[in-house]
N, CA and C of each residue as an Amber inpcrd file, in Angstrom:
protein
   468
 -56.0330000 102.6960000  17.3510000 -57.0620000 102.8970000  16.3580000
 -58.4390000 103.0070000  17.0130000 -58.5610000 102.1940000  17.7880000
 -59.7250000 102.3240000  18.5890000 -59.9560000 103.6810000  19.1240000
 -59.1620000 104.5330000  19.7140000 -59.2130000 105.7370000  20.4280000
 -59.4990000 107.0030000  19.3720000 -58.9410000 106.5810000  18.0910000
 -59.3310000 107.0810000  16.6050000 -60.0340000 107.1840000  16.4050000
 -60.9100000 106.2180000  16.2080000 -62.2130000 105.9070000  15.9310000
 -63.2260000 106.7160000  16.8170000 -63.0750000 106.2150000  18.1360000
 -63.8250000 106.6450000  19.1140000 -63.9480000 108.0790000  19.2190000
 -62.5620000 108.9710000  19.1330000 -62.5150000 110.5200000  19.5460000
 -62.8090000 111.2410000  18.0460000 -61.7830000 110.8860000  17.3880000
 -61.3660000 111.9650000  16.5290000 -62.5810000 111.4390000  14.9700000
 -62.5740000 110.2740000  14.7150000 -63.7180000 110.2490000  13.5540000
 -64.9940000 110.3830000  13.9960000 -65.4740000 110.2580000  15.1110000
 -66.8950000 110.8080000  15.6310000 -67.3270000 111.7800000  15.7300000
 -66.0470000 113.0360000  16.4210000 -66.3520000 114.6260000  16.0460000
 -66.1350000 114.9200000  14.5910000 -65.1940000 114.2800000  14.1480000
 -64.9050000 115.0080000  12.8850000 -66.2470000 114.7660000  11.7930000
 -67.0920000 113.6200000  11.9650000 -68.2580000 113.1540000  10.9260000
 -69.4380000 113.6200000  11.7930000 -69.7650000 114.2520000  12.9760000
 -70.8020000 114.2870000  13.8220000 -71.6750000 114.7700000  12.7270000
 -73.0020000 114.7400000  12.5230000 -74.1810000 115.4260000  11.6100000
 -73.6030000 115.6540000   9.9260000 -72.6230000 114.5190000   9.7560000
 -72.2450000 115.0710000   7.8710000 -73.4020000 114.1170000   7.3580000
 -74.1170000 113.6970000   7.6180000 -75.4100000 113.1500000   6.7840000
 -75.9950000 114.4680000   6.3560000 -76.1280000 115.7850000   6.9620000
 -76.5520000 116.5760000   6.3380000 -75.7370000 118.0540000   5.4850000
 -74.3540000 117.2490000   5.3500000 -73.7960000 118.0860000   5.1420000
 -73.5140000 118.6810000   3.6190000 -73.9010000 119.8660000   2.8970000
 -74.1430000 120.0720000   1.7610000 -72.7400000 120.5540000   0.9940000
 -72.3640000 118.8920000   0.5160000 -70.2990000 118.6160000   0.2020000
 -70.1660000 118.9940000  -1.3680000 -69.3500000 119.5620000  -1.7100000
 -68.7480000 119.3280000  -2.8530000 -67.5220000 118.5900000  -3.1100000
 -66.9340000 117.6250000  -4.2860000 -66.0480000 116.7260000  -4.0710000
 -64.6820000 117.3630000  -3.7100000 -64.3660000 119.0130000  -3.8140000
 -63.1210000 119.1120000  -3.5270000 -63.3810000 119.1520000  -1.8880000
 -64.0880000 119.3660000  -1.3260000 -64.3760000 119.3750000  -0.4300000
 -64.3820000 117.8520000   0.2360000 -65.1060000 116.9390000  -0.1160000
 -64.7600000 115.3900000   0.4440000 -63.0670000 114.9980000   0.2550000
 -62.4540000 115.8260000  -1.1000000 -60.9970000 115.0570000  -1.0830000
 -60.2470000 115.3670000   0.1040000 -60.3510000 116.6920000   0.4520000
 -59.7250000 117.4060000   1.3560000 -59.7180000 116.8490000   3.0930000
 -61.3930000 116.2110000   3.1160000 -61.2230000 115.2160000   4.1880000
 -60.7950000 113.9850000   4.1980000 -60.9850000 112.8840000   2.6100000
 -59.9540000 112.1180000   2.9310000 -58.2950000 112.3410000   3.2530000
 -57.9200000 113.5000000   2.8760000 -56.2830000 113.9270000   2.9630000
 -56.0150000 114.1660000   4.6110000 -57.0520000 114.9680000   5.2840000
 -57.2780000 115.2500000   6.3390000 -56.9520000 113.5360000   7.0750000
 -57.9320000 112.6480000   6.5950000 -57.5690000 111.8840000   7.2770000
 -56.5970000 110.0700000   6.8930000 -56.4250000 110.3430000   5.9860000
 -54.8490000 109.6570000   5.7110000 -53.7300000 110.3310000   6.3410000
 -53.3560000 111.4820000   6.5700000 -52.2170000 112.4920000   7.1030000
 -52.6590000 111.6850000   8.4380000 -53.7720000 111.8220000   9.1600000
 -53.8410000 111.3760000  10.8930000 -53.3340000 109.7820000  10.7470000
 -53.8430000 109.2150000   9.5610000 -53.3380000 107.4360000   9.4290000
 -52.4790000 107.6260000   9.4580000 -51.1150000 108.1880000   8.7510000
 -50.1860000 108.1030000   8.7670000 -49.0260000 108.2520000  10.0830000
 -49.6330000 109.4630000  10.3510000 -49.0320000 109.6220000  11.8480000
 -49.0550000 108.7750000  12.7680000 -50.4190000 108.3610000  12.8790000
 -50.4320000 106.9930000  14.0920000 -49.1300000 106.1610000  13.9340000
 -49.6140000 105.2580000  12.2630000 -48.5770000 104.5980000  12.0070000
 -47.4110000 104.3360000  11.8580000 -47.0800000 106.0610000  12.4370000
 -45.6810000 106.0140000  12.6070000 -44.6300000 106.2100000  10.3660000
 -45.5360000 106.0850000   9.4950000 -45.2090000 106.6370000   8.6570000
 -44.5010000 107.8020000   8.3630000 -43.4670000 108.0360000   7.7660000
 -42.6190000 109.2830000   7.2010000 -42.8160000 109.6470000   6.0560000
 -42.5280000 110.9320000   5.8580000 -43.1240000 111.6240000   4.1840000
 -42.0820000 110.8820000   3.2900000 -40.9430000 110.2510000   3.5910000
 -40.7070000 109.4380000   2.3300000 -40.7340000 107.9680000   2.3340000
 -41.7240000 107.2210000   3.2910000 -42.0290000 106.1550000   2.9260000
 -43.2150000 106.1660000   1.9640000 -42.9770000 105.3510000   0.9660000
 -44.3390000 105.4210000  -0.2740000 -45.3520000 104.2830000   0.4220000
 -46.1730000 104.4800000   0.5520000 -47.5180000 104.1480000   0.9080000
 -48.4690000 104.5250000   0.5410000 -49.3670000 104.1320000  -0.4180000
 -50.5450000 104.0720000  -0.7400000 -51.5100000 104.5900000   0.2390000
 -52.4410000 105.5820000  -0.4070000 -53.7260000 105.6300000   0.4790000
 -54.4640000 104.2090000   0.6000000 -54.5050000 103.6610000  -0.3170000
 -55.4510000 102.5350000  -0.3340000 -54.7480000 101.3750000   0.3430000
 -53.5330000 101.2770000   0.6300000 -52.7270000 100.7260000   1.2620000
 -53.0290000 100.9160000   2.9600000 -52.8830000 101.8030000   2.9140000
 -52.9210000 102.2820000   4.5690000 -54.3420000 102.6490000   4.9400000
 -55.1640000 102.8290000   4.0650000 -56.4520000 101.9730000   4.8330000
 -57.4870000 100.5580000   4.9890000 -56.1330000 100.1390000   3.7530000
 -56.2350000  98.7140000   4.0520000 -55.2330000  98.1150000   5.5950000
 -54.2100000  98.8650000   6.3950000 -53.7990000  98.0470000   6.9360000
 -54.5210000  98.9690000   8.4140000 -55.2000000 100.0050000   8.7330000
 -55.7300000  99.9900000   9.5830000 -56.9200000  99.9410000   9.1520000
 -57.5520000  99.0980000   8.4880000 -58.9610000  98.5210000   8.2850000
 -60.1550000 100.2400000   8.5510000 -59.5760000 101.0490000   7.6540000
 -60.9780000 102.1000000   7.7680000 -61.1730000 102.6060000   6.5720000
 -62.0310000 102.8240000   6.3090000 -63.3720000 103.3810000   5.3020000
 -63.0880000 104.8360000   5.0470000 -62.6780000 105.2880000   3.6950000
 -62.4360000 107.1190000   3.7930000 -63.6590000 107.4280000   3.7740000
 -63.2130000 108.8620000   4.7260000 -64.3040000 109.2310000   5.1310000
 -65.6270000 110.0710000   4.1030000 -65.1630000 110.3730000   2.7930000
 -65.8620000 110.5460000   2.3240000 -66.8960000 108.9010000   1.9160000
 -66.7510000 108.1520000   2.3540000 -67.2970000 107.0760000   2.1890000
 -68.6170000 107.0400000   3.0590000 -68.0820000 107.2250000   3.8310000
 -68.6760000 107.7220000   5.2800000 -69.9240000 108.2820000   5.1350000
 -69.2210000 109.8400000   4.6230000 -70.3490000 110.6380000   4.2470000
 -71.7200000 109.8640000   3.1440000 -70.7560000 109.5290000   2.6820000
 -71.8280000 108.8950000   1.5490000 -73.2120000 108.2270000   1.9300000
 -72.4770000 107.0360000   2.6600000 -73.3410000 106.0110000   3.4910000
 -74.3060000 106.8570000   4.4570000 -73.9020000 107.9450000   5.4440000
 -74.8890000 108.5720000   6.5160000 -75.7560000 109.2640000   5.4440000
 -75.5000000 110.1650000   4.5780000 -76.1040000 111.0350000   3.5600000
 -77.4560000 110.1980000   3.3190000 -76.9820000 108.9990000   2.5820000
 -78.1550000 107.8170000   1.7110000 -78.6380000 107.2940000   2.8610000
 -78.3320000 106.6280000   3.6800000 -79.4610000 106.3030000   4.6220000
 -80.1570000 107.2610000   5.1900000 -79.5690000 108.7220000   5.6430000
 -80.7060000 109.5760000   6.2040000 -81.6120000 109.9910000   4.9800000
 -81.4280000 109.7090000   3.5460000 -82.2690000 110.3950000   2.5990000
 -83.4210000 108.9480000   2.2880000 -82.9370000 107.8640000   2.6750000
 -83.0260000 106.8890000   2.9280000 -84.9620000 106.8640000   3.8450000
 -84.2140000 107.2630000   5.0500000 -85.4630000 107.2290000   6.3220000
 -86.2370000 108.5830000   5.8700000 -86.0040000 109.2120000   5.0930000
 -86.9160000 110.4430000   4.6740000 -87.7770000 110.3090000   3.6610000
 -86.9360000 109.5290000   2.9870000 -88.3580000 109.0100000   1.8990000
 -89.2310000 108.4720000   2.4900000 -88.9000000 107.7040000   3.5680000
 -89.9910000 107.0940000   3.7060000 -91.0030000 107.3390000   5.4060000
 -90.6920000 109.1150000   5.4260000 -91.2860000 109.6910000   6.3930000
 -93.0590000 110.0690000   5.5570000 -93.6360000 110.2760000   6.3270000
 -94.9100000 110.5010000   5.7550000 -94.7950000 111.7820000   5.2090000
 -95.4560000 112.5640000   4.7360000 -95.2960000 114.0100000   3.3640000
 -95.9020000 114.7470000   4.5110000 -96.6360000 114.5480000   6.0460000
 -96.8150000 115.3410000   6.8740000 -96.0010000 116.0180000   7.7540000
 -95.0000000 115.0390000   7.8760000 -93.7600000 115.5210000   8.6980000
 -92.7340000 116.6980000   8.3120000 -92.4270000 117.7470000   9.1540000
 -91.4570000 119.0250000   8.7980000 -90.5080000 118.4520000   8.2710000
 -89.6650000 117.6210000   8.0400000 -88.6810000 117.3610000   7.1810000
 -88.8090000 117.0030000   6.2490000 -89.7980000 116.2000000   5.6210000
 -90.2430000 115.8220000   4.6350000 -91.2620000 117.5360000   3.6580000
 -91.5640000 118.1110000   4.6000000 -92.2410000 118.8720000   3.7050000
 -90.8190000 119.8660000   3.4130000 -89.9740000 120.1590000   4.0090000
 -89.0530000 121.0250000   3.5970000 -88.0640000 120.0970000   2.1190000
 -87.9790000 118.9320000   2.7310000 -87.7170000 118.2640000   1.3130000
 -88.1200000 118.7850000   0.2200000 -89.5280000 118.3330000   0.4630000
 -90.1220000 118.4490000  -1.1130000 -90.5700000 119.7880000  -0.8980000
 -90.3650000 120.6940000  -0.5150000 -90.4810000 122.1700000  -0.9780000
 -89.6000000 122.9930000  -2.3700000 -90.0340000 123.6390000  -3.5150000
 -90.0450000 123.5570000  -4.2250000 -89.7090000 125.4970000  -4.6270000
 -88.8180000 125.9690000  -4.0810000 -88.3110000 127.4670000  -3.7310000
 -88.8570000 128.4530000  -5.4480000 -88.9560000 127.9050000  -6.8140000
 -88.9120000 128.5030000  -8.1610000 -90.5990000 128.5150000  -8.2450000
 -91.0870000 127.1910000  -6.9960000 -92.5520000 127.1870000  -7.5040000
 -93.4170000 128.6350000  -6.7910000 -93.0280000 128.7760000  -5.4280000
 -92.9570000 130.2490000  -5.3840000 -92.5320000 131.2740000  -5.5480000
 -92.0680000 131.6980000  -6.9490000 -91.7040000 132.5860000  -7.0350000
 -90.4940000 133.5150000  -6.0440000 -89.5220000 132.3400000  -5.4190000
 -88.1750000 132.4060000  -5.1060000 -87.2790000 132.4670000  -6.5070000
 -86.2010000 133.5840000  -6.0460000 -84.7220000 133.1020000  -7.3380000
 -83.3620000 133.1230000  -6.1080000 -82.6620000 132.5140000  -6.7150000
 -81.0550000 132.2560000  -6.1980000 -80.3070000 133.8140000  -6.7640000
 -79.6560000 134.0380000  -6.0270000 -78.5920000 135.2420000  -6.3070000
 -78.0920000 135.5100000  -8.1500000 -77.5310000 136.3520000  -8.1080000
 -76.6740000 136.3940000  -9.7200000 -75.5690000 135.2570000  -9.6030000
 -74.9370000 135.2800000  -8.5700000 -73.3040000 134.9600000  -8.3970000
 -73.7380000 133.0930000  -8.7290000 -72.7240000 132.3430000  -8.5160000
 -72.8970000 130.8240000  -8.7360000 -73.7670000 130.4830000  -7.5760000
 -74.4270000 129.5580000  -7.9190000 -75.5110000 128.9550000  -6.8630000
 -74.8320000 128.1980000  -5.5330000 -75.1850000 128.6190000  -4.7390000
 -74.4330000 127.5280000  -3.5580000 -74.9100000 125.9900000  -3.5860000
 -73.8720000 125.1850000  -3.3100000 -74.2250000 123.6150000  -3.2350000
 -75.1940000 123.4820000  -2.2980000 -76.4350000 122.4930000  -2.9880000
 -77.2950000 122.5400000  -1.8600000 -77.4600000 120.6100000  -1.5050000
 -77.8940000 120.3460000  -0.3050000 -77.8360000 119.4560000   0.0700000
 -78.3620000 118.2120000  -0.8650000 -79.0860000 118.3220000  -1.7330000
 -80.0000000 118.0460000  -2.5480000 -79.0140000 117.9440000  -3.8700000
 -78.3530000 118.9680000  -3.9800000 -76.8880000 118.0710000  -5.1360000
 -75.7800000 117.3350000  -4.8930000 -75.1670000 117.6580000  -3.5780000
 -74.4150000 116.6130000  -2.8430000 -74.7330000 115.1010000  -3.4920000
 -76.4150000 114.6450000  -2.6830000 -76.8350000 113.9060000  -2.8480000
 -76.9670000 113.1530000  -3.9710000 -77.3900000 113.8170000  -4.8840000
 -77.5660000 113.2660000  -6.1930000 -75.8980000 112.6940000  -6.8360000
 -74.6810000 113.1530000  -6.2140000 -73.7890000 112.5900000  -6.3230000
 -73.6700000 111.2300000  -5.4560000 -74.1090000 111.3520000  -4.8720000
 -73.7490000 110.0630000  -3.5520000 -74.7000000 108.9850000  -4.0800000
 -75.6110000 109.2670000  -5.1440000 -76.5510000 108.3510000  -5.8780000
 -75.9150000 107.5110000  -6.4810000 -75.2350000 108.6280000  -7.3950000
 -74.3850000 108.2700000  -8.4200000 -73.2680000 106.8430000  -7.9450000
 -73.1650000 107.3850000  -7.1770000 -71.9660000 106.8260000  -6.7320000
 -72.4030000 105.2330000  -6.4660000 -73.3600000 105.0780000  -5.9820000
 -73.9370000 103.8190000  -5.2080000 -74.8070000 103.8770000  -6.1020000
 -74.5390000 103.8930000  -7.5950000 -75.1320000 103.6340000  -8.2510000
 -76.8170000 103.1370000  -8.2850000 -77.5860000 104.3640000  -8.0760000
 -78.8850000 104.0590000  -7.9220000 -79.0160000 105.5230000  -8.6620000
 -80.5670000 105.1090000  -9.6420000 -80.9970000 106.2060000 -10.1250000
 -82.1010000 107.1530000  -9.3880000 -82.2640000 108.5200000 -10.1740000
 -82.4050000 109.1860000  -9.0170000 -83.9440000 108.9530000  -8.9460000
 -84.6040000 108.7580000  -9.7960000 -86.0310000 108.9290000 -10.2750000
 -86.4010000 106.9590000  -8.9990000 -85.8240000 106.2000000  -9.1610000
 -85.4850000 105.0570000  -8.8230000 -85.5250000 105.1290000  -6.7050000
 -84.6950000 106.1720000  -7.0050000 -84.7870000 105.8960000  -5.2790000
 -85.3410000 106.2610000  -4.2610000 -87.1510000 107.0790000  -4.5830000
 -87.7550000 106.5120000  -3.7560000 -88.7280000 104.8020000  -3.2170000
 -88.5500000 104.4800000  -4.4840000 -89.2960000 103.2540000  -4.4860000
 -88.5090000 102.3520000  -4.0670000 -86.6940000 102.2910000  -4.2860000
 -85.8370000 101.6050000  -3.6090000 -85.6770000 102.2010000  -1.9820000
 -86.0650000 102.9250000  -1.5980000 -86.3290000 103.2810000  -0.4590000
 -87.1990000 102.5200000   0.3340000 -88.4640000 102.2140000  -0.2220000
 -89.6290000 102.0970000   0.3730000 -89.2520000 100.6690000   0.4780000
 -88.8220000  99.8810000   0.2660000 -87.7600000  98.3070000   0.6110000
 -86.6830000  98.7730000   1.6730000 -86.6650000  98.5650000   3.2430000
 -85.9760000  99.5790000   3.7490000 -84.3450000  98.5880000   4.1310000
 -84.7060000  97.1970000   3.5620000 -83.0680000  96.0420000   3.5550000
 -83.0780000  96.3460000   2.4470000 -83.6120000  96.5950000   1.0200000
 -82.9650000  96.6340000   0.1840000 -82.1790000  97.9310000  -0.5540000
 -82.6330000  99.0780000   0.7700000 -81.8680000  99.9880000   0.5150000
 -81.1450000 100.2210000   1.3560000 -81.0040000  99.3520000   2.1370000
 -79.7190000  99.2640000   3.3780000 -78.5550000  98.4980000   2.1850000
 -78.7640000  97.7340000   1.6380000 -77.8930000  96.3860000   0.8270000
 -77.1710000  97.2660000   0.2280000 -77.7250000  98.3420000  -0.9430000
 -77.6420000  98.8170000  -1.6820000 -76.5230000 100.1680000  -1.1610000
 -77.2970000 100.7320000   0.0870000 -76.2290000 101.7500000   0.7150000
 -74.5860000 101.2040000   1.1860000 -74.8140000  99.9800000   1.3410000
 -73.5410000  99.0160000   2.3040000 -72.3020000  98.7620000   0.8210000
 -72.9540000  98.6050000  -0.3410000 -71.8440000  98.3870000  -1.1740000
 -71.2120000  99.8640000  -1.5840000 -71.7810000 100.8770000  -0.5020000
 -71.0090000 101.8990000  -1.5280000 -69.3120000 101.9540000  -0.8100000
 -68.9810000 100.7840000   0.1770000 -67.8430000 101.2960000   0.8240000
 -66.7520000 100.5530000  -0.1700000 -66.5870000 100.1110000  -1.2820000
 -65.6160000 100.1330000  -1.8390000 -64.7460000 101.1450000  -2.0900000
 -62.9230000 101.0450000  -2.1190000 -62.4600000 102.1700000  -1.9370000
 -62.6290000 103.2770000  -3.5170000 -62.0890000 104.5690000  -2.8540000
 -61.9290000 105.4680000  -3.9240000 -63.2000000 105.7580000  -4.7400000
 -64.6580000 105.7260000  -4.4460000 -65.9460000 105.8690000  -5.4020000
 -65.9830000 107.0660000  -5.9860000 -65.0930000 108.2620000  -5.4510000
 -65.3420000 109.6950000  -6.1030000 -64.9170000 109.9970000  -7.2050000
 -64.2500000 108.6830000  -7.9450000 -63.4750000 108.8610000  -9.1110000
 -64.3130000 108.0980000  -9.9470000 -65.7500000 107.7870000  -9.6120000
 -66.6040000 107.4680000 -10.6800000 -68.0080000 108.2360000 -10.5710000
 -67.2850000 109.7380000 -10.1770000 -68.1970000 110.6010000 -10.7260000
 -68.5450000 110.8060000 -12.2850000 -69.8520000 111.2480000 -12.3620000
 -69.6430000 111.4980000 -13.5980000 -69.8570000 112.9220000 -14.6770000
């Protein structure tokens, strides 16, 4: 597990704090990586085992969990970058206020709705979390309970 950890969940999550997810998209990496749990463990497709089972017995966090947690803390340290800094101004850049439009076709997921799910999730409102930001343990506290299992099923 250690060598798990070390190789294969480090490339596989490298930079998903900024990664602009939709949930079929996070399920697909927890499946991605229960299938690798399983294998380690030496599991067969007809032993019944629980996902929540088998990352209770090698003690890991799905990785959309993951995502969650890097997502909110990097949106986290951005709130509370000064409004001078290039990341912060691309934040709050505002594409409709200049007279930008999005295509005809469906809008692409943008990093910025991801997010607002991963709010959800860790239950913080959205209007709410820069000021829970600006407390930078109490939005660590707040990011740390989102690792309870399965949170994508209290989307809403």
């Amino acid at each position: 597990m250690r060598i798990y950890n070390a190789s294969v969940s480090s490339v596989l999550l490298y930079a998903a704090e900024t990664w602009p997810l939709k949930s079929t998209i996070l399920k697909m990496i927890d499946v991605c990586q229960t299938k690798q749990l399983r294998r380690i463990e030496g599991f067969r497709w007809d032993d019944f085992v629980s996902n929540a089972r088998l990352l209770t017995l090698t003690s890991q966090v799905p990785f959309s969990v993951q995502i969650a947690q890097r997502s909110l803390r990097w949106f986290g340290h951005l709130l509370r970058m000064p409004t001078s800094t290039p990341a912060r101004i691309v934040y709050d850049f505002d594409p409709k206020a200049h007279g930008w439009s999005r295509p005809r076709c469906r809008p692409r997921t943008r990093w910025k709705d991801s997010l607002d799910n991963f709010l959800v999730m860790a239950n913080i409102a959205v209007d709410e979390a820069p000021y829970l930001a600006a407390d930078r343990s109490a939005w660590r506290s707040q990011v740390a309970k989102l690792s309870t299992p399965h949170p994508m099923r209290q989307e809403p």
